[in-house]
Backbone bond lengths (Angstrom), bond angles and torsions (degrees), N, CA, C in turn:
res aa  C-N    CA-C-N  psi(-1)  N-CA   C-N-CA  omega(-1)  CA-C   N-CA-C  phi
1 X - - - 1.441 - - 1.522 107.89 -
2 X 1.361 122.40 128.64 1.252 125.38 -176.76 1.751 111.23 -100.60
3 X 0.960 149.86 -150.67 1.423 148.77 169.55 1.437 103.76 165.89
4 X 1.405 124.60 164.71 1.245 152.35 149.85 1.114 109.89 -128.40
5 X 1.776 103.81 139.74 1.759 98.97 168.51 1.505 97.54 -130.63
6 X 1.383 121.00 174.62 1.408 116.79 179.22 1.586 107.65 -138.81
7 X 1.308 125.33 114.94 0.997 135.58 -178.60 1.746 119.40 -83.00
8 X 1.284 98.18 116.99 1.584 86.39 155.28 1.539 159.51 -47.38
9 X 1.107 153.64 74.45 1.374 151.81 -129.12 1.702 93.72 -118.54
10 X 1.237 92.37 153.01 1.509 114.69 -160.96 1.795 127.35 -61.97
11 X 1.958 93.44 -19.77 1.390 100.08 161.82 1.589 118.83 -106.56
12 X 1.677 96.90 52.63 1.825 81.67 -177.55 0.972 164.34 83.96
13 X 1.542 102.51 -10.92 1.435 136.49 -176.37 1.423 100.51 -121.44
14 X 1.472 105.04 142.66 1.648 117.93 155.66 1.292 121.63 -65.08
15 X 1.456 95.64 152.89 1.884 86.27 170.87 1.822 80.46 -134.69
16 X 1.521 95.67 132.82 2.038 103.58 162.18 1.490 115.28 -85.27
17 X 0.866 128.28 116.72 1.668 137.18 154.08 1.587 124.61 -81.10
18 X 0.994 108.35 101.36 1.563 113.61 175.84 1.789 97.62 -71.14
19 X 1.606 106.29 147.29 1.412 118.88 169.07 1.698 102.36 -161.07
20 X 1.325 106.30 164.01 1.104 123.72 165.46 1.550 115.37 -135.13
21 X 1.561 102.50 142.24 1.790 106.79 -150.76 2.048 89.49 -124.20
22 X 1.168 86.92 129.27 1.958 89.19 166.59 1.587 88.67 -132.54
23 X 1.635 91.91 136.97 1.570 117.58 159.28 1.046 131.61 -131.67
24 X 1.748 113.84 115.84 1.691 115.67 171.00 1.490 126.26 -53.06
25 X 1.154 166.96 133.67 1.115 150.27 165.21 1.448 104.38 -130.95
26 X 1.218 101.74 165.29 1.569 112.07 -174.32 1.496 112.86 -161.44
27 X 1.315 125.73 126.37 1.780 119.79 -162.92 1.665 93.01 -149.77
28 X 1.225 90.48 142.76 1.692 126.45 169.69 1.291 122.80 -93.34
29 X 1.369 139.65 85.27 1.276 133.71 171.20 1.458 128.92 -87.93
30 X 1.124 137.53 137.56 1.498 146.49 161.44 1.483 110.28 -127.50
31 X 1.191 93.81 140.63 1.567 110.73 165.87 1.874 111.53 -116.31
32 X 1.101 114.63 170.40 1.400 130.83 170.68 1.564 111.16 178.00
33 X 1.294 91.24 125.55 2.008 103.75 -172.08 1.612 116.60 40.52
34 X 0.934 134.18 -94.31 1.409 128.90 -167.96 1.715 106.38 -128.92
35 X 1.324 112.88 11.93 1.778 117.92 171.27 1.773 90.90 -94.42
36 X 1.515 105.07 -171.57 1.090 150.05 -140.33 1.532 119.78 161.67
37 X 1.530 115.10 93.76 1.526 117.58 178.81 1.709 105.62 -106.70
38 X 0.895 105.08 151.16 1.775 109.48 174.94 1.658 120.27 -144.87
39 X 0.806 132.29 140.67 1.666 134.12 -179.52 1.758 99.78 -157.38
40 X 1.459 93.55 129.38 1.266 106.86 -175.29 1.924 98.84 -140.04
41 X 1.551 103.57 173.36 1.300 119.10 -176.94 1.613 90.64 -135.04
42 X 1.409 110.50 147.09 1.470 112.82 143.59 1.548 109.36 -145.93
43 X 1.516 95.48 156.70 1.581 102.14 166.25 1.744 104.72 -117.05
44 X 1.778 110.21 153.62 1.322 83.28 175.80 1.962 89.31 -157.69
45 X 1.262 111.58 135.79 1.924 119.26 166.96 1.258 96.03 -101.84
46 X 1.391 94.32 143.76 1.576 146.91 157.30 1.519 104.06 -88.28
47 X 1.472 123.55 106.83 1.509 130.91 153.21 1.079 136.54 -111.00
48 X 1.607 129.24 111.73 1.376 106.46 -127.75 1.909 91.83 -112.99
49 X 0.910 119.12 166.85 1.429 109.94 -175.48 1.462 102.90 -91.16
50 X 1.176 138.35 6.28 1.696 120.26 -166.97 1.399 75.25 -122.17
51 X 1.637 92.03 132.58 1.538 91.71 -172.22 1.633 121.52 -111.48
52 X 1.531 108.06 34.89 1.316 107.26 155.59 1.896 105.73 -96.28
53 X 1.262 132.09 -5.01 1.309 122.64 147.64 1.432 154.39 -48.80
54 X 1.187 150.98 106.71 1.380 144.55 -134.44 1.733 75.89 -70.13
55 X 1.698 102.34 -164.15 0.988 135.84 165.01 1.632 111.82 -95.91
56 X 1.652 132.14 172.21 1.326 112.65 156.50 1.567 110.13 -161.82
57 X 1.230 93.32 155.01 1.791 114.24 -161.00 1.614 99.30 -96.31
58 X 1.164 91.49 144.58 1.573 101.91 144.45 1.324 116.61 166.62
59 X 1.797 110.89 162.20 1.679 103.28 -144.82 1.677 84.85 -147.31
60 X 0.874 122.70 157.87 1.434 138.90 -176.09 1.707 125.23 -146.21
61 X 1.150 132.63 158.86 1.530 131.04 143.05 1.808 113.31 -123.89
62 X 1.188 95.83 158.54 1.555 108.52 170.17 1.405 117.76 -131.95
63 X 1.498 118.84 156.87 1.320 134.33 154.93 1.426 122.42 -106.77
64 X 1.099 108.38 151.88 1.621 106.80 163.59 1.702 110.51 -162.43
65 X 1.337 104.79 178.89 1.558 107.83 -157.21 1.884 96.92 -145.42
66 X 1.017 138.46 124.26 1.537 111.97 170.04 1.478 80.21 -133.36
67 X 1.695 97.85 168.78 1.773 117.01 -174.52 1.758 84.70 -162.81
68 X 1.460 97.27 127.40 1.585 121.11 -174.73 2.067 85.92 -93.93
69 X 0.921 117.45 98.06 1.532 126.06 -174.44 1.669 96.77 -93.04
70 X 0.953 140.48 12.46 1.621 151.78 173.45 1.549 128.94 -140.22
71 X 1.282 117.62 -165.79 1.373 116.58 132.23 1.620 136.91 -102.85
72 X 1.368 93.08 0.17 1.460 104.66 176.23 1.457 124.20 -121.19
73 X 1.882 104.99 -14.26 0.977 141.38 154.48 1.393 156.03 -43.14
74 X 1.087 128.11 82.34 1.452 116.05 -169.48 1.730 106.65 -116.24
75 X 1.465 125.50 158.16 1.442 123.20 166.32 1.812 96.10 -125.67
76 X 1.135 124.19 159.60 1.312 123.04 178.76 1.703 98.81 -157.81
77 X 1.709 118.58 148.48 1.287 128.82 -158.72 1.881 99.73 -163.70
78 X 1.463 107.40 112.10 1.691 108.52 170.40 1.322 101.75 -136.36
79 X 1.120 101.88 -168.53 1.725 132.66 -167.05 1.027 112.40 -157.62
80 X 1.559 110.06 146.60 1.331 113.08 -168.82 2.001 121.46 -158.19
81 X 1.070 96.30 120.51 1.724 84.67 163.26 1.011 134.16 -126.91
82 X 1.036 132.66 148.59 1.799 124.79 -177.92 1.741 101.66 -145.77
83 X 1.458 108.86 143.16 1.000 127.36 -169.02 1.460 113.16 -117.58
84 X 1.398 115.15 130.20 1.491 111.08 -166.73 1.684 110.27 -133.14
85 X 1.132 96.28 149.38 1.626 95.95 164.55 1.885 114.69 -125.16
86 X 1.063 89.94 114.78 1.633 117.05 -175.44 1.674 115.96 -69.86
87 X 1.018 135.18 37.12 1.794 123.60 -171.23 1.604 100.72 -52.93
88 X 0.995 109.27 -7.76 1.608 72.16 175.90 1.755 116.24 -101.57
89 X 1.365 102.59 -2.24 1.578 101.81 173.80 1.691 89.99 -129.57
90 X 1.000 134.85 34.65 1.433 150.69 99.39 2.012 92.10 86.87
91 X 1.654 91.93 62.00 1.820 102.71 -153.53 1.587 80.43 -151.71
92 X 1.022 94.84 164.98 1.862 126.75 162.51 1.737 102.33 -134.84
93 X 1.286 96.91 144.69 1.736 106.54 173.53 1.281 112.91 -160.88
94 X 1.416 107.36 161.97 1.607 109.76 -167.39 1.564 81.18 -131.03
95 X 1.556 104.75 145.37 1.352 123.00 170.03 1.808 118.49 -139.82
96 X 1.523 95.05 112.43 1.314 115.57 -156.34 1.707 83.94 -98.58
97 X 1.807 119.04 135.26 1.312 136.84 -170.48 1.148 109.20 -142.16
98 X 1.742 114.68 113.72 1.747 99.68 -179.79 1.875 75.71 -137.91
99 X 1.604 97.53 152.23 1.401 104.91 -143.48 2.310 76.42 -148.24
100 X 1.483 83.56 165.24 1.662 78.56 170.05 1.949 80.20 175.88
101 X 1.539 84.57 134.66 1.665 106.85 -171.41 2.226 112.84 -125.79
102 X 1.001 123.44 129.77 1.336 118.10 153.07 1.349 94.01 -98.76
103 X 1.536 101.99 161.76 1.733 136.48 171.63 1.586 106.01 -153.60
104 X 1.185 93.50 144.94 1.732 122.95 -175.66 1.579 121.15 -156.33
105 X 1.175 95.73 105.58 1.613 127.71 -171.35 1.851 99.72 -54.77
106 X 0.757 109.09 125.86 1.924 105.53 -175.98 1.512 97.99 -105.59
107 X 1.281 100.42 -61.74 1.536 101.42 -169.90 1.538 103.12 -110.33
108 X 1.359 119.97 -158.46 1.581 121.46 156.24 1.769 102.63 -72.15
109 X 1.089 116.27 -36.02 1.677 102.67 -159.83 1.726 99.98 -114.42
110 X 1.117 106.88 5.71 1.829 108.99 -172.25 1.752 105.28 -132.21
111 X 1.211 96.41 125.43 1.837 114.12 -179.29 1.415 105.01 -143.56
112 X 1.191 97.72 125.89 1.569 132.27 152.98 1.219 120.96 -57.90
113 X 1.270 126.48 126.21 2.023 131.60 141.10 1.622 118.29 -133.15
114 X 1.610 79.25 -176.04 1.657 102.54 169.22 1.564 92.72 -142.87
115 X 1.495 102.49 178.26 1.719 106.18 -172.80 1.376 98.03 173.28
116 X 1.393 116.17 127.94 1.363 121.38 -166.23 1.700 88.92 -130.91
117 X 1.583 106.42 141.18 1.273 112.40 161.83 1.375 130.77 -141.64
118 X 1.157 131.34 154.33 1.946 124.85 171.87 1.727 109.56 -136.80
119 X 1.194 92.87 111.24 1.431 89.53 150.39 1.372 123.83 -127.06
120 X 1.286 93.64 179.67 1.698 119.45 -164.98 1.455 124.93 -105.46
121 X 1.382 132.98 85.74 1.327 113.69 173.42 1.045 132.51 -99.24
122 X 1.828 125.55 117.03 1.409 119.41 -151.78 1.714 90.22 -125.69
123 X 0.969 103.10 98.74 1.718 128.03 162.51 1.630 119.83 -77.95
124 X 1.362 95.53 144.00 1.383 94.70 165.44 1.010 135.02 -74.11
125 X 1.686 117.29 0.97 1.523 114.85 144.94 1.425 137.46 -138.86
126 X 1.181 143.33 159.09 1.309 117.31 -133.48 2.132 117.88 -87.97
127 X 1.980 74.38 -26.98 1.923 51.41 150.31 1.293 139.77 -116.12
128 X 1.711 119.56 22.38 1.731 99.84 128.16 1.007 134.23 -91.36
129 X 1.543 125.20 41.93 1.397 121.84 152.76 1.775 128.29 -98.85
130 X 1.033 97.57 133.97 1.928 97.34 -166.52 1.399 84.54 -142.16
131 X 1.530 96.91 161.99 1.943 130.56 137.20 1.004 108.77 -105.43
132 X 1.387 79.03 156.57 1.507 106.67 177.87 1.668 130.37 -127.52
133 X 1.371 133.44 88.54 1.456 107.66 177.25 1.281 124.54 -123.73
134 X 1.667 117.92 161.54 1.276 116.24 -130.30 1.699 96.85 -146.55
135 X 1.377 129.11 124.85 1.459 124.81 161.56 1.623 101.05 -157.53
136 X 1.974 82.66 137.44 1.331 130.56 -178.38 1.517 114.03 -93.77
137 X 1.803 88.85 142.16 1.333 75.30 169.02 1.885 88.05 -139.14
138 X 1.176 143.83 165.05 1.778 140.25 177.23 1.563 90.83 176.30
139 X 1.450 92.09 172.69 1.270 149.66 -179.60 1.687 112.28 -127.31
140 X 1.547 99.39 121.83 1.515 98.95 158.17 1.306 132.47 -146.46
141 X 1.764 120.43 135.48 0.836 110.88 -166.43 1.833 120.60 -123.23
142 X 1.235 105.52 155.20 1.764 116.96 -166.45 1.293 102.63 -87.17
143 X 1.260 115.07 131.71 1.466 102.17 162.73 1.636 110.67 -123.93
């Protein structure tokens, strides 16, 4: 996975950062009757190509829960944290994510939701710490 991000700088102008991101992940699934449990770990670096930039870490776990409440029906609900270290805004932060979605199958190739989310960013200083909340509403379709 490749990325660019573009940071804001203080006179107004963007600056682009090229990086390249690898992530381990690893997840646990069970089912029983109409649930769906999951717990996973990942670790993942940021390597950035301009090479007065550090490198950067960060590693997380998740939960989640889904229940098919239909036949066309599904509701789904996780949690999440991931812990980061930032050198370039020269911070560590943890960002706690609990999220909860319905889906509804319309056709074979077209589904409906909603999806509400909040997270938490608690930095070691206060102004990179924010919330965040978030609701969806789409359509999607297969072709």
């Amino acid at each position: 996975q490749v990325g660019v991000i573009t940071t804001p700088i203080f006179t107004n102008q963007n600056q682009t950062e090229l990086y390249l991101t690898r992530i381990g992940r690893s997840d646990l699934n069970y089912s029983y009757h109409k649930s769906t449990f999951q717990w996973g770990l990942y670790l993942e670096r940021r390597y950035y190509e301009d090479a007065d930039e550090e490198d950067e870490d960060s590693y997380g776990t998740d939960l989640s829960w889904g229940l098919r409440v239909g036949r066309k029906t599904t509701m789904n609900t996780s949690i999440s944290w991931g812990f980061f270290n930032d050198v370039r805004a020269n911070t560590s932060r943890v960002r706690t994510t609990l999220t909860w979605s319905l889906n509804r199958r319309i056709t074979p190739n077209t589904s409906g939701y909603i999806n509400t989310s909040f997270q938490n960013y608690d930095a070691d200083t206060q102004v990179n710490s924010y919330t965040e909340n978030r609701i969806g509403v789409g359509l999607t379709k297969q072709f």
